[in-house]
N, C-alpha and C positions, 0 to 999 in steps of 0.2 A: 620518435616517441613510440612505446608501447600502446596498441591496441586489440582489441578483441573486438573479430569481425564474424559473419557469416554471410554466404551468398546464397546459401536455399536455407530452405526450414527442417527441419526434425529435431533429434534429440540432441540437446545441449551439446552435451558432450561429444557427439558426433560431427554435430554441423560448426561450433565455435573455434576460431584459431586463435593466436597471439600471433600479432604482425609487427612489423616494423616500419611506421610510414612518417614521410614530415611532418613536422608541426604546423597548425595552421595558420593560413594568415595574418599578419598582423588586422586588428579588430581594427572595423569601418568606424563610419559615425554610429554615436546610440549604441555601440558594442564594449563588454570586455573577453578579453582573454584569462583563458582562468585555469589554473595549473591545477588538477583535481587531485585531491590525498583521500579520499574516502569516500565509495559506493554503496549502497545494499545493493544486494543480490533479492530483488523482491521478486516473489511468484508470476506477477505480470508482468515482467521481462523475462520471464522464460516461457509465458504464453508467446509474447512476440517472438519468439523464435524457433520455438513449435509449429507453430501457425493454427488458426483456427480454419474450419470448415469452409472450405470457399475461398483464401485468400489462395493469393500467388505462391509458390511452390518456389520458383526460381527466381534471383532478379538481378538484375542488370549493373547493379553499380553492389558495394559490400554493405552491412549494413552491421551498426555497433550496440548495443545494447545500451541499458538503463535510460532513467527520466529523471536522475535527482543524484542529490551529491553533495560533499564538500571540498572545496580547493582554495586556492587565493588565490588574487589577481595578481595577475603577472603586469599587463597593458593595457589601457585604454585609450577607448578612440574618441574623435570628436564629439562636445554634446555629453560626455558621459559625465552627470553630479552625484554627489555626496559614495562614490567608489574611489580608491587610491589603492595603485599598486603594493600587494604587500599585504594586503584587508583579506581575512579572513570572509568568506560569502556561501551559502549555500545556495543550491540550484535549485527550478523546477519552473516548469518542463521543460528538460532540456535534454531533446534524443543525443544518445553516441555518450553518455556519462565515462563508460566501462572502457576508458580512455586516458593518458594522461595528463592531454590538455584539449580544452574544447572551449570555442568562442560562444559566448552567452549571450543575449538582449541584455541590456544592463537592467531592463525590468524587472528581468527574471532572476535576479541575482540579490538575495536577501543579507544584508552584511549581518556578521556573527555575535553578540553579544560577548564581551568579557566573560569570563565564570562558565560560558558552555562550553562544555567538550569539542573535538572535533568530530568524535562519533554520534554525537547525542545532537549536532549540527546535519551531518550526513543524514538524518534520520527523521528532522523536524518539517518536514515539509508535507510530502507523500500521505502520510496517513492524517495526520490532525486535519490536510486539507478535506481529505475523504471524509472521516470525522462528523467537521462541519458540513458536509454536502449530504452525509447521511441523517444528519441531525436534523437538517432543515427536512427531509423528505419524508420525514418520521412522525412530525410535527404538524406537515399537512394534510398525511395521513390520518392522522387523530382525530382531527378537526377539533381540538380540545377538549375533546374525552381523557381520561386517564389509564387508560384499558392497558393491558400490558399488553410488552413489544418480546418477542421471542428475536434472537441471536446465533447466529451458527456459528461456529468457528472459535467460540468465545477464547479458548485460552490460546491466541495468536495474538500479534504486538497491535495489531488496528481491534481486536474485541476487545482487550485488556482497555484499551485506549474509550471503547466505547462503555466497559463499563464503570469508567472513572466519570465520564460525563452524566453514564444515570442518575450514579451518584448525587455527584452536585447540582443536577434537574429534576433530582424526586423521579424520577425514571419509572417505572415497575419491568424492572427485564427481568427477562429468564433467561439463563445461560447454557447453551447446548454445547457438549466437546463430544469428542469420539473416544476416550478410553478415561476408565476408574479412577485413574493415575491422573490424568487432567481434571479428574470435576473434584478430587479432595485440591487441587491447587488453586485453583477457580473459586472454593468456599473457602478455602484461609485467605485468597485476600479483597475476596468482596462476600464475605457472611451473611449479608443481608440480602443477599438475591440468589434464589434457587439454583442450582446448576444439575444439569442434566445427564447422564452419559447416552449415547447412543449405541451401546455394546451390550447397555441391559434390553431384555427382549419387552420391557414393558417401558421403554424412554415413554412412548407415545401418549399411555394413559398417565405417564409421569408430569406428562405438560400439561393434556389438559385438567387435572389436578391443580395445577399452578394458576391455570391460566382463569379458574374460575366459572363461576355460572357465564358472565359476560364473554369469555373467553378470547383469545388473542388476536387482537386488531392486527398487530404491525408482526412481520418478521422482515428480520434483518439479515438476507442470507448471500454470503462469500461461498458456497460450496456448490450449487445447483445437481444437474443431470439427473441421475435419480430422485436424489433425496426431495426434487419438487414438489411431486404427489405428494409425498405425507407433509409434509409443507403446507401446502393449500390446506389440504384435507383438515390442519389444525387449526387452521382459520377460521374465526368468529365470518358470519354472513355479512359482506361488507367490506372484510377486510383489505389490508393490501399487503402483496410481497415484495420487497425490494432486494433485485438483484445485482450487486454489486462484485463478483467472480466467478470463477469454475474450476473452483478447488474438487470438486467430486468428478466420477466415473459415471456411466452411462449417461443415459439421455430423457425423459419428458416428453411428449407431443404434447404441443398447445392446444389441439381438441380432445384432448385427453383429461382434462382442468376443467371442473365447471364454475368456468367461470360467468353466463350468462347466468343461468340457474342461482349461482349463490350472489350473485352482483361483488365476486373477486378482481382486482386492482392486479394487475402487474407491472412494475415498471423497473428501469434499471437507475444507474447509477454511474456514471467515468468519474474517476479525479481529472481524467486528460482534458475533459471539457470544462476544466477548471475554469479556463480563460476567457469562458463565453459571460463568466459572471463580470458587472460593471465593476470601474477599477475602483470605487469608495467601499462594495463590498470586499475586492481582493482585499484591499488594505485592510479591513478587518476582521478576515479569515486570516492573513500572515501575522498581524499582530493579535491571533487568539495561538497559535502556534508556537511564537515566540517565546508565550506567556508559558505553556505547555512546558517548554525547553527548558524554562529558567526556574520555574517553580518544582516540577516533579520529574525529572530528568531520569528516576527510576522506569518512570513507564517507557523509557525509549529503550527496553534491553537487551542488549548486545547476546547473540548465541557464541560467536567466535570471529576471527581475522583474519584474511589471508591476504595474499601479497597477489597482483593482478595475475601474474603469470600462473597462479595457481587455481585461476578461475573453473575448472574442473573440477578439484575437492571441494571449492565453494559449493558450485552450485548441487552437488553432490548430496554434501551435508543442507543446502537449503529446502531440500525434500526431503529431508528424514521427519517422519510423521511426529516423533516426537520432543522435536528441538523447540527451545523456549527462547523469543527472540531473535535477533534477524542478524544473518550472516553478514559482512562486511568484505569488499573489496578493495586494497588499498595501495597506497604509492609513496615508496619511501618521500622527504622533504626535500631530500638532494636529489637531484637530477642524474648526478655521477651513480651513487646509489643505487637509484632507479633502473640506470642502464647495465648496472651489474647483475642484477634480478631479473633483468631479461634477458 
């Protein structure tokens, strides 16, 4: 089977192969095996491959990209209910996706509704789970205030996502993008919430305009390193930042922030520690996803396709600053197919 490994960190494109390795074991008990047809290519699996500050440089065994995905099961192991080989299922978290077959906890394996795509399947896990984790953390930031929440990143597929839920939560956001072109896209499809550019020189007094006399309790920020500072610095006294990426360049010192002085809140955010939440809540964060999937299937949108081996153009184009939508990597349904594409 086709996979994409690496064994040190840098740039994508430098440090990524396509290999050619067995297929894995046949699934234990509590397992399936699951034939993957469709990846993103999301921004933090290309931080894991980068590497951040301080991790390992080199390692010992290879290591595979993505956390999410969709495939069908192929086999099941002992113990394994309501999965059947053949059952369409999406993933998460499930390291080594960027694969074309990889053994899952049957936990972790969400069977696919009728009527959803396969890409809009690929796609439904990851961010609505963030979503909700962001939701909840937004929430107790307020403390039941109404204050507006400022956004970064807004016209990417997890803000689009966040400003659909302000929406139907009475929200007050304000939408931050970084060029012209994004914030007229931003206001035809959510008009009732300010959207921002960061490319005009006066975004800043732009917000707090928006943000009002009480001014802005919550941001919501995927981008960090610089843009911190002006960040805090828009924050109401009191406020909190949550940080959930590091889509930006440079860097911040956290004595740099006063946050003693204004009584500022930082704190982050993983999807990955998704699992630390108890299983009655999982279960009603996957079926708020589900719900997501089958009702408004536009907010899952597709940038483009490519076939595994072509995982370089992928992730190529999944940095291009102004792509709408999330790249896909995928695997033909036949196997024969497959091995002809590699």
């Amino acid at each position: 089977m086709r996979t994409v490994e690496h064994t040190r960190q840098g740039a994508a494109a430098q440090v990524l192969t396509l290999e050619e390795r067995p297929r894995p074991p046949a699934p234990g008990a509590g397992e399936v095996l699951v034939r993957m047809l469709v990846r993103p290519v999301h921004l933090g699996d290309l931080v894991g491959v980068e590497g951040l500050p301080g991790a390992p440089e080199q390692y010992a065994q290879a290591r595979t990209p993505g956390v999410e995905g969709m495939g069908v099961v192929e086999s099941a192991g002992a113990n394994v209910q309501g999965l059947r080989p053949g059952q369409r299922v999406a993933v998460f978290p499930v390291p080594g996706t960027w694969s074309d077959a990889v053994v899952v906890p049957a936990g972790l394996a969400v069977p696919v509704p009728d009527g959803v795509s396969d890409e809009t399947a690929a796609l439904m896990l990851v961010n609505p789970l963030t979503l909700s984790m962001l939701y909840r953390a937004a929430e107790s930031a307020l403390r039941g205030r109404k204050g507006p929440v400022l956004q970064t990143a807004a016209g990417s597929s997890l803000g689009r996502l966040v400003a659909a839920a302000a929406v139907r939560h009475e929200l007050q956001l304000i939408n931050l993008v970084r060029s012209t072109a994004g914030a007229r896209r931003m206001r035809a499809l959510y008009p009732s919430f300010p959207t921002v550019a960061t490319c005009d020189d006066d975004w800043r007094d732009q917000v707090r305009g928006h943000g009002g006399e009480q001014g802005v309790h919550v941001v919501l920020d995927s981008v960090g390193g610089a843009l911190t500072q002006d960040l805090t610095e828009l924050l109401a006294d009191g406020g909190t930042l949550i940080s959930y990426g590091r889509l930006g360049s440079g860097t911040t010192s956290l004595e740099s922030l006063p946050l003693v002085a204004r009584e500022l809140t930082v704190r982050g955010v993983n999807v990955l520690r998704w699992l630390s939440r108890t299983p009655e809540e999982r279960t009603q964060d996957v079926a708020f996803a589900l719900d997501l999937a089958q009702s408004t299937p536009d907010l899952f949108e597709v940038a483009d396709r490519y076939d595994l081996a072509d995982f370089k153009t992928a992730v190529e184009h999944a940095r291009r600053p102004a792509k709408s939508g999330t790249v896909l990597l995928t695997t033909p349904r036949s196997t024969d197919s497959g091995r002809r594409a590699a």
